[in-house]
C-alpha positions, -999 to 999 in steps of 0.1 A, spaced: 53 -8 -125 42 19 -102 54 18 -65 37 35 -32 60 50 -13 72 71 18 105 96 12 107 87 50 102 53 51 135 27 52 113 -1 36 106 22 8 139 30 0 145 -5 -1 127 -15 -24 137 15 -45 172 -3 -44 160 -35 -54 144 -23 -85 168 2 -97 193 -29 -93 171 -49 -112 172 -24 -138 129 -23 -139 114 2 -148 88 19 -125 69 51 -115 69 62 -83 39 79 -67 46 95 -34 9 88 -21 13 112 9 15 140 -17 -11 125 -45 -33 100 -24 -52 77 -37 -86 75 -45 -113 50 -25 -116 36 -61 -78 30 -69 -75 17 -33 -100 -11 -40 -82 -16 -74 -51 -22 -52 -68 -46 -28 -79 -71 -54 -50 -71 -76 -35 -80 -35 -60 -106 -31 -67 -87 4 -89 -64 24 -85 -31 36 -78 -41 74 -45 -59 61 -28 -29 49 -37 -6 76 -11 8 95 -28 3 129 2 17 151 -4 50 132 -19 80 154 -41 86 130 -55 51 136 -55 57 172 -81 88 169 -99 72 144 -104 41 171 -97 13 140 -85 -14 160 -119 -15 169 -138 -14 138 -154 -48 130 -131 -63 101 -164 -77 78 -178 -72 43 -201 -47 56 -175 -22 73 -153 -31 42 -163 6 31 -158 25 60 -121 7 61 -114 24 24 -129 55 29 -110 60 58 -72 46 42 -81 74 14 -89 100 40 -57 95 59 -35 78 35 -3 75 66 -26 46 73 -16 28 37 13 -2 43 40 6 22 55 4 -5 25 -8 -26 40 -24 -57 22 -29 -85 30 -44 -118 18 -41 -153 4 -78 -158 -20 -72 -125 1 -88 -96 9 -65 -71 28 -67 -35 31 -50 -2 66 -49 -10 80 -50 26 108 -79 24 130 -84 -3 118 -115 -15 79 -96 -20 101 -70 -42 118 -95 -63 85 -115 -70 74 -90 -94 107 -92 -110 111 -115 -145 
């Protein structure tokens, strides 16, 4: 398992908890420090079954000088979305879980956590 996260972030640290109490095992990639790529975010996105728009972070300032609540939520601004979450990766939901069999979660509740538990 690999998990997104934010030192900073409460959610984060939660989730942290929940699989060191599990006892899984798991990388962690502070993606502030080593963002991801526009390639690795689309990886993310279908192993989410969603699109960019539902993991931005659209309360973020950086989404605010971007203008994003504005940007048209289609297929055909699908690209602009990525390229901008890997340009200013504060904008990525977090924690990003994702497991070794292909599932991954936005691992923001408890219960998203443990469904990537056996």
């Amino acid at each position: 398992m690999e998990i997104w996260i934010n030192p900073a972030c409460s959610k984060c640290a939660s989730a942290l908890s929940l699989l060191d109490e599990a006892g899984a095992a798991y990388t962690v990639r502070r993606y502030l420090e080593e963002p991801p790529t526009a390639q690795e975010i689309e990886d993310v996105l279908r192993r989410l079954g969603m699109q960019p728009w539902d993991i931005a972070r659209l309360a973020e300032p950086a989404a605010a000088e971007l203008g994003l609540t504005t940007w048209p939520r289609d297929e055909s601004h699908r690209p602009r979305w990525i390229a901008a979450l890997a340009a200013h990766p504060i904008l990525i939901q977090r924690p990003i879980i994702t497991a070794d069999d292909g599932t991954a979660v936005v691992g923001r509740t408890p219960e998203s956590v443990r469904s990537l538990l056996p």
